[in-house]
RODO-2510 file (C-alpha; in nm, 4 decimals, decimal comma):
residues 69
     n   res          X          Y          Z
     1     x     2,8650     1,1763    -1,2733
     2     x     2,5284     1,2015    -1,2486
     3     x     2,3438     1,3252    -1,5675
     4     x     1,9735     1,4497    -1,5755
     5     x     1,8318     1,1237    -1,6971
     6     x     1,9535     0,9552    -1,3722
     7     x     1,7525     1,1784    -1,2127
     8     x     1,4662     1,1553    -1,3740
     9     x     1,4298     0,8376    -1,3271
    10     x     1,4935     0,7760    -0,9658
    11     x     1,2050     1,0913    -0,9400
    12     x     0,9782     0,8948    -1,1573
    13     x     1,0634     0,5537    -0,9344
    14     x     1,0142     0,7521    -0,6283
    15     x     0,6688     0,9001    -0,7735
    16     x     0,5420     0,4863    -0,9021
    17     x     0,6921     0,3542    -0,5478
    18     x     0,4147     0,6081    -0,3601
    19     x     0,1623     0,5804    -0,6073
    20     x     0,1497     0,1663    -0,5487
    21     x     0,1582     0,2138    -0,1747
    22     x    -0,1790     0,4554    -0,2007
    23     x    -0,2825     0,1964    -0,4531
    24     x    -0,2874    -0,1362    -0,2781
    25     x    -0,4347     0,1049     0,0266
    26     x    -0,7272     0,2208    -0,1364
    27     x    -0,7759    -0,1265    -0,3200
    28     x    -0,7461    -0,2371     0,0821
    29     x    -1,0375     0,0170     0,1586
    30     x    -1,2461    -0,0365    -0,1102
    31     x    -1,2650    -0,4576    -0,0360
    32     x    -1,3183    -0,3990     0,3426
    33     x    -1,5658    -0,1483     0,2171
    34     x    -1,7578    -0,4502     0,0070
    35     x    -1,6691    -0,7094     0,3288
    36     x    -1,3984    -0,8841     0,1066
    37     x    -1,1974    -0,8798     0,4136
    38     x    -0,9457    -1,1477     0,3549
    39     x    -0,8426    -0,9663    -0,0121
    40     x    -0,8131    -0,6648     0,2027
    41     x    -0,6290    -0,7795     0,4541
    42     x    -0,4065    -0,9148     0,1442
    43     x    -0,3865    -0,6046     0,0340
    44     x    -0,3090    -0,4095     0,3128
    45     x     0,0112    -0,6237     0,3726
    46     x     0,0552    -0,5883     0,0182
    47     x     0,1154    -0,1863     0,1221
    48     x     0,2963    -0,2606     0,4432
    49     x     0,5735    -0,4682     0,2449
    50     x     0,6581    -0,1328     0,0641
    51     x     0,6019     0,0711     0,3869
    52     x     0,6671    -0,0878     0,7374
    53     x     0,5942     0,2162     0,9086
    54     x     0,3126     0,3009     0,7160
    55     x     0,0348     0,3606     1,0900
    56     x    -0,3128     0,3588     0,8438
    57     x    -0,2138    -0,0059     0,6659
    58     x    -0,1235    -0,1519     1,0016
    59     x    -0,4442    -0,0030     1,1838
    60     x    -0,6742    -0,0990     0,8858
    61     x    -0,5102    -0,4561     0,8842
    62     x    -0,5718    -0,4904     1,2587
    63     x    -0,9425    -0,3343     1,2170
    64     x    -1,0021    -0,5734     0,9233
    65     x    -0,8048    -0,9007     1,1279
    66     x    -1,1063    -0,8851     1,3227
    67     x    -1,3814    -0,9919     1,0678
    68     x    -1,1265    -1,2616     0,9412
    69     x    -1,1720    -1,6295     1,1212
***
C-alpha cells in the first residue's frame, strides 16, 4: 500500500530530477555564453545522460562541438 509519504517523495524526486536537467542546461548556456566551450559541451552531456531525448542539449552540444578542436 502506498501511503502519502511515498508519494511525496517520488513528486519531490520527479521535481529535483527536472530541476538538474534545466540546471546542467543553463550551466551549458551560460559557459558557451563565456566561450568555455569544452565545460559546456561537458555539461550539456551532463543533461543528455538524464534526458536522451532532450532536442535543445543535443542541438546546443552539436552547435558548441563546432568551436571544440
Amino acid at each position: 500500500m502506498i501511503e502519502w509519504i511515498d508519494l511525496y517523495a517520488i513528486y519531490y524526486a520527479n521535481y529535483y530530477w527536472l530541476l538538474w536537467l534545466q540546471g546542467y542546461f543553463r550551466k551549458g548556456a551560460a559557459l558557451e555564453g563565456l566561450c568555455c566551450y569544452e565545460e559546456a559541451a561537458h555539461s550539456y552531456v551532463q543533461c543528455l545522460v538524464l534526458e536522451p531525448d532532450a532536442e535543445a542539449a543535443k542541438t546546443a552540444l552539436t552547435n558548441v562541438s563546432f568551436f571544440i578542436n
